[in-house]
C-alpha positions in Angstrom: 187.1 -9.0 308.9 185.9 -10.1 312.3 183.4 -7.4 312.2 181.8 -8.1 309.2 181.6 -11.8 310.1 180.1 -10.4 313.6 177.5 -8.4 311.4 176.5 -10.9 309.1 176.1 -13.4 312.5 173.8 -10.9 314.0 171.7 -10.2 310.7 171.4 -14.0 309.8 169.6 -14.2 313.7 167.6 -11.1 313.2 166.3 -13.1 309.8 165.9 -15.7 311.6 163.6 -14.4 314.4 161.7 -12.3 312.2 160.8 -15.5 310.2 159.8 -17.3 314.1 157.4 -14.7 314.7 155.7 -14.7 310.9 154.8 -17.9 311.7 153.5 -17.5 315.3 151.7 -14.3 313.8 150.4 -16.7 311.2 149.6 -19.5 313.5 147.6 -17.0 315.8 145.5 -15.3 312.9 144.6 -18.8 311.8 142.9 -19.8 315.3 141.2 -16.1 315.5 140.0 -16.8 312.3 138.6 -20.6 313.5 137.5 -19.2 316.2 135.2 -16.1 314.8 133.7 -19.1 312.5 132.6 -21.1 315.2 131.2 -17.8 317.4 129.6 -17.3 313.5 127.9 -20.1 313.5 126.7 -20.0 317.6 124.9 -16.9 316.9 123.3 -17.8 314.0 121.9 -21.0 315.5 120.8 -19.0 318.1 119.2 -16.5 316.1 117.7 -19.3 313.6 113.7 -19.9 313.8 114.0 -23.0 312.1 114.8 -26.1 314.2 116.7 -27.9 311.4 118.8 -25.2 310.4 119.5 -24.3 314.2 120.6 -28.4 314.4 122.8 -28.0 311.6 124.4 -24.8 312.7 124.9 -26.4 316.0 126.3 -29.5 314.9 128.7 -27.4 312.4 130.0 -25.6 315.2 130.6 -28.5 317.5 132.6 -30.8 314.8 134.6 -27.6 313.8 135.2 -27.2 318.1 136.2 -31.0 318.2 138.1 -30.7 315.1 142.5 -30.4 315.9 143.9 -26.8 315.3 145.8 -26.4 312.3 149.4 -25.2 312.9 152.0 -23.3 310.5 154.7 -25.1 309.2 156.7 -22.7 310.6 155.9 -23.1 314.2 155.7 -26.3 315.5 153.8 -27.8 318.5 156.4 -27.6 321.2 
């Protein structure tokens, strides 16, 4: 019986560290995918002829740089 309640121990903090990293994994894909949205929107300013539309691209891409990072439930600023 003590082995079993060892196993099941061990397998209910196996669970739980798999579901820690999900949401670091999670976290992390969220700021690459912030960050490939703001790079986006740099290039295209910088490849825009228009000055308006260059403004706007620019202005996009500084709010959404000043903007706080969203985090996962699952893994809390520490």
């Amino acid at each position: 019986m003590p082995t079993i309640a060892r196993a099941i121990t061990e397998l209910a903090r196996a669970v739980t560290d798999l579901a820690k990293q999900q949401g670091r994994a999670s976290t992390a894909l969220a700021d690459v995918a912030r960050e490939q949205r703001i790079t986006n929107l740099i290039v295209r300013s910088q490849i825009s002829a228009d000055p308006e539309e260059k403004r706007r691209l620019v202005a996009e891409a500084s709010s959404r740089m000043d903007a706080p990072r969203r985090r996962s439930p699952h893994n809390p600023i520490e």
